[in-house]
Every structure is written in C-alpha cells, then in structure tokens.
N, C-alpha and C positions, 0 to 999 in steps of 0.2 A: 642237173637239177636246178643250179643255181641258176642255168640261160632260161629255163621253162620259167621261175619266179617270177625273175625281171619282163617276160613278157607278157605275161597274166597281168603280173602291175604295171606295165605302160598300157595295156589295153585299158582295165578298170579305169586310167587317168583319164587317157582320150572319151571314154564313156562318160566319165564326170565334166571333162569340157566341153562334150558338144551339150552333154545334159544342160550347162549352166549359161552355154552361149548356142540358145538355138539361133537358126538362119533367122534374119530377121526378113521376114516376110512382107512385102510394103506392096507390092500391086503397083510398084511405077513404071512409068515407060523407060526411065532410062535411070541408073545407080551409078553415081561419079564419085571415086573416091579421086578429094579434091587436091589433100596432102596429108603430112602426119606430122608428130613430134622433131622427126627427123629433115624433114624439107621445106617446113613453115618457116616464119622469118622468125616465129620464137615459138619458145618450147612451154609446156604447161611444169615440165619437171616431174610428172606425177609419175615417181615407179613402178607403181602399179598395173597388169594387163586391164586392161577390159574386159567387162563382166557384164552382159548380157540378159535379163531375166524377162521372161514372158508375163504380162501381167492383162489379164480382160482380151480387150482389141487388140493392143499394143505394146511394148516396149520397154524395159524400164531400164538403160544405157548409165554404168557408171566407168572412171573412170576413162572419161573417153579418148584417145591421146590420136584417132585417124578422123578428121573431115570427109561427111559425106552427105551429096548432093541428091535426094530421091525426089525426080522430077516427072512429073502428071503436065503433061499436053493438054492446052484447051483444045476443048471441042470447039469448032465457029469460032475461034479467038476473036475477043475484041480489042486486043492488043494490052490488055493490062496482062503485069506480071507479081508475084508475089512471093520472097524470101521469106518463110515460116521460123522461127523459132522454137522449138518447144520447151514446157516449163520441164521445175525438178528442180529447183531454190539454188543453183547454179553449183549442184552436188550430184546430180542427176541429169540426164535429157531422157525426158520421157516423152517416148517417140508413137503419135498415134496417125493414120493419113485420112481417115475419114472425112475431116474438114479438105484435103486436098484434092482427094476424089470430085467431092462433091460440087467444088471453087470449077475445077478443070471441064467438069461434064456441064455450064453453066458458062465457058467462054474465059476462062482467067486461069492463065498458068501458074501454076504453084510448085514451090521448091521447100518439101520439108529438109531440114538444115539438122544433121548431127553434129554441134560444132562442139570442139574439144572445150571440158570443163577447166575452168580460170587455174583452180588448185594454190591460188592467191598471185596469179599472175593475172591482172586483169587486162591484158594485151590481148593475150590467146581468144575470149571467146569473138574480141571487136573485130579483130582482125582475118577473124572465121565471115561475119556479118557482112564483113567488107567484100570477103572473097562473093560472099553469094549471091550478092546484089550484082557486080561486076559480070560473074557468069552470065546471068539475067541478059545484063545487056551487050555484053559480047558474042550472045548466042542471038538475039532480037530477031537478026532476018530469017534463020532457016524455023523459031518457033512461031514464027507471026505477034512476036511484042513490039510495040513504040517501046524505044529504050526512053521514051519520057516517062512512061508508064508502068514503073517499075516501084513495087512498093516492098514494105517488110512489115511483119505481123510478128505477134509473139505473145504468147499465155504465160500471167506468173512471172516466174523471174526469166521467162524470152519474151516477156513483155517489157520488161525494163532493158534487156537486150536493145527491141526494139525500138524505143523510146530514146535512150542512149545511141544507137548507133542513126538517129536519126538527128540528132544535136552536133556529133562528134565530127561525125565523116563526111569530109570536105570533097574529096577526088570522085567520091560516090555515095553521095549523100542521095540516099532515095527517096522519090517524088511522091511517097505517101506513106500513111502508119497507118496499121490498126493494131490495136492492143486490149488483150483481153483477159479481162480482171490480173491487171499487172502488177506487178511491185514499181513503185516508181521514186521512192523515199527514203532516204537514209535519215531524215527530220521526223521522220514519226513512227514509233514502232508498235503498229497495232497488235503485232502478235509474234512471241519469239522467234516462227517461222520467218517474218518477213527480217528480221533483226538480223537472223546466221546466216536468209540469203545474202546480205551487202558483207555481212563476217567472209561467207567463204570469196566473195567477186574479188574484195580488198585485200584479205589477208591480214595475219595478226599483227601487221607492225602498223596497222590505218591510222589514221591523224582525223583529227575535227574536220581539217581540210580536206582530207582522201572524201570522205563522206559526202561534204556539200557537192563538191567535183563528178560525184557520181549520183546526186538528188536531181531526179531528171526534171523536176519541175523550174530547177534555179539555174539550166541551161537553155530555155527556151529562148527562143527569136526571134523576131519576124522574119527569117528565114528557116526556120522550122516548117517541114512539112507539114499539109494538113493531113488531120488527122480524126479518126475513127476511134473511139472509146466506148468497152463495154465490160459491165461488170454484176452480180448480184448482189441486191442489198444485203442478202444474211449471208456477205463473205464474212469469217472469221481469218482468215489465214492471211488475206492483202487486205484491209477495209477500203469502201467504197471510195476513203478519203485520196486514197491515191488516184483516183478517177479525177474525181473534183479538185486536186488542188493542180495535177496536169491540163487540166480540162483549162480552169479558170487564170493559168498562166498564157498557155493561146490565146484566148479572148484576149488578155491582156496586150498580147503582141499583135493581135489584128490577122492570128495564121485562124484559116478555116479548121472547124472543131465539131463532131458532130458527140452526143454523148449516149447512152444508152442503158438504163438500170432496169431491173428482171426481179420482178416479188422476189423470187426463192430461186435454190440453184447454186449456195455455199459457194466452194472455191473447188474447181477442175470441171469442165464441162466436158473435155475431149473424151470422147468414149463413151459417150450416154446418150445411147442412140434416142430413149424412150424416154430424155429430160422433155417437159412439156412448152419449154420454150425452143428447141433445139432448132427448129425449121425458123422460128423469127428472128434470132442469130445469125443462121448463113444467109439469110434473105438480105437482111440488115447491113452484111459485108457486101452481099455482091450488091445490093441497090444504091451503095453508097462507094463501092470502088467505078461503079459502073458513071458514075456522076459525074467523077474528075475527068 
C-alpha cells in the first residue's frame, strides 16, 4: 500500500512540474543550451529550480540558473546579427520571439538570450551577454553574418543589460545597441520598479559607487557603440528620462544616436501584436540596423 502511495505522489509531483514548467515553445531554428550554474566561470548562487510559467505569447522564466541561445536564421541575410535580451527587472526573463521572427524573416539574425538572473551577483547576467555576442560571431560564416555586424538589443532591465554590456565589454564589445524603453539609471528612480531592478543586478550590500558603476549613461564613450533608442512617452515603470539622458550622453561623445518616442504604449510592448505602433517599431529597428 504504502509502494502504491509513494507512486500516485511522484506522479501528482511530475504532473505539477511539467504543469508549472511547460516546454517553452519558441519557433527557433536552432535551441543552444550555452552553459549552467555549474560550468559558467561563475555562478548566480541561486538555490532555487527554475520555474517556468506561460504568460500571453510568451514566457515568464524565473530563477534561471541554465544559458540559453533560441536562434531565428535570416532570410536573405544582410549580414547583421542581433543578441536580444529580454526584460523582467532582472528578477525575471521574460521570454517573447515575436520581435525575433519577425527581425529574421526581414534579413537580420536574432538570438533571444535566456541569460541567468544576477541573484546579486552582477557578473552572471554580463557574462551571459558576452557569451552571446561571441556565438554571434563565431558562428558568422556558416549564418551569413559580418562579425562586424553584430549587435545586442534589450527591453527594460535587458535594456540596461544592453546598454551596460555595450560600455563594459572589451574582447566583445558589440558593434551596435538597440534598446527598448530600457532602465538605464541607478541616478534617477522614476518608479520603485526601476529602483529593485539595479536593487536585485547589485545586491544588498551596493555602495553609492556600485550604482554610478552600473548608471549606463556615466559610462558612455566615444567608443560606445552607436545606438538605437526607443521608448513611450506614458512609460510609468522606466521614464522616458532614461532615454534622454543615455541619448544625450552620445551626443555628448560624438557616438551615432538615433532616438524614438511613441504617444502611448506604457511600459512592455513585446506581445502586443495589435499595439498600434507595433509595425513602426520593427520598421524603425530594421531601417536603422540596416544603415550601419
């Protein structure tokens, strides 16, 4: 009786885990798990499994502790490439491909990027950024990319991802940004949202210092890639200002800046097929990766 129990209760269990971690379904050509907590060069520390939940189109990915690479082939490749970030205040990756799809079938390879959350280790998510870029151009010949032509994008706090890993990274610093309505500020905190996302990157033991270190507008350079900016006016959650004060740090360094603000349209656009700006967005990325 008591062997029957125990297997009625491991089944229930498995029935609650796949319930809470369905397949995650992405429509790529090709799914690269890149590494994990175990064989990265550092670890997030987070105990916790991964948890899984279906939300709308897409994804809603926490504790993440495995890197993984869901990459969409261009059609007609024009030789640009793009490492995606997605947002989730760096508590979350919330994973949508819709923008990917659509980048790929328009000539521009895209890699959305499940990279593992910081958990106050702010090494783990750069070090993910760094890997994806890299794949980008170590795969270059057999995808049809100029490894010059290799950018990184990111919504939210994987906009400040990309923003940051655009400043930071020296060995693979990628040759373009786009960033969409990003957190980019640890100097301004328009909304407690954008506050707990730099709370969880840094971690509770942060300094005044940690913060400037990671305000991506007070690491710009003239070596700063150029870069793509886009956000809605009625964001509540990252304000515009984060736009305009990364925006007007470019300018300042003489790096090419294009910028972009949208009536309406709050904060998350990925998954709204029927937002009435959606098509001048993707238009907007590819007319303006297509440039460089």
């Amino acid at each position: 009786m008591k062997r029957v129990l125990l297997i009625v209760a491991a089944a229930v269990m498995a029935a609650a885990t796949t319930a809470q971690n369905p397949t995650i379904e992405s429509g790529a050509d090709e799914v690269i798990v890149h590494w994990n907590n175990d064989t990265a060069p550092h670890s997030s520390l987070d105990p916790k499994a991964e948890v899984v939940v279906k939300r709308g189109s897409g994804y809603k990915v926490t504790h993440t502790s495995e890197t993984v690479f869901y990459l969409f082939k261009a059609q007609n490749p024009t030789g640009h490439a793009i490492a995606h970030f997605p947002g989730g205040g760096y508590e979350s990756v919330n994973l949508n491909f819709g923008m990917a799809k659509w980048l790929s079938q328009n000539g521009i390879t895209t890699v959305i990027v499940k990279y593992r959350l910081p958990n106050g280790h702010r090494e783990v998510p750069l070090e993910d950024a760094k890997a994806a870029v890299a794949f980008l151009r170590q795969n270059a010949e057999r995808l049809g990319i100029d490894p010059n032509k290799v950018g990184v994008s990111g919504n939210s706090a994987g906009g400040h991802l990309a923003a940051w890993s655009s400043n930071v990274l020296e060995d693979e610093r990628p040759n373009f940004a786009v960033l969409i309505y990003p957190v980019i500020s640890g100097k301004i905190w328009s909304s407690r949202s954008q506050q707990a996302t730099l709370e969880r990157l840094l971690g509770k033991w942060r300094t005044d210092i940690d913060i400037e270190n990671h305000s991506c507008e007070l690491l710009v350079t003239p070596q700063t890639p150029p870069t793509l900016l886009l956000h809605s006016d009625d964001d509540d959650l990252a304000a515009t200002c984060n736009s305009t004060l990364y925006y007007k740090a470019l300018k300042h360094h003489g790096v090419k800046a294009s910028l972009h603000f949208y009536p309406s349209g709050g904060h998350g656009w990925f998954g709204r097929d029927k937002w009435e700006y959606r098509q001048q967005w993707l238009e907007a990325v590819k007319e303006w990766v297509s440039s460089l």
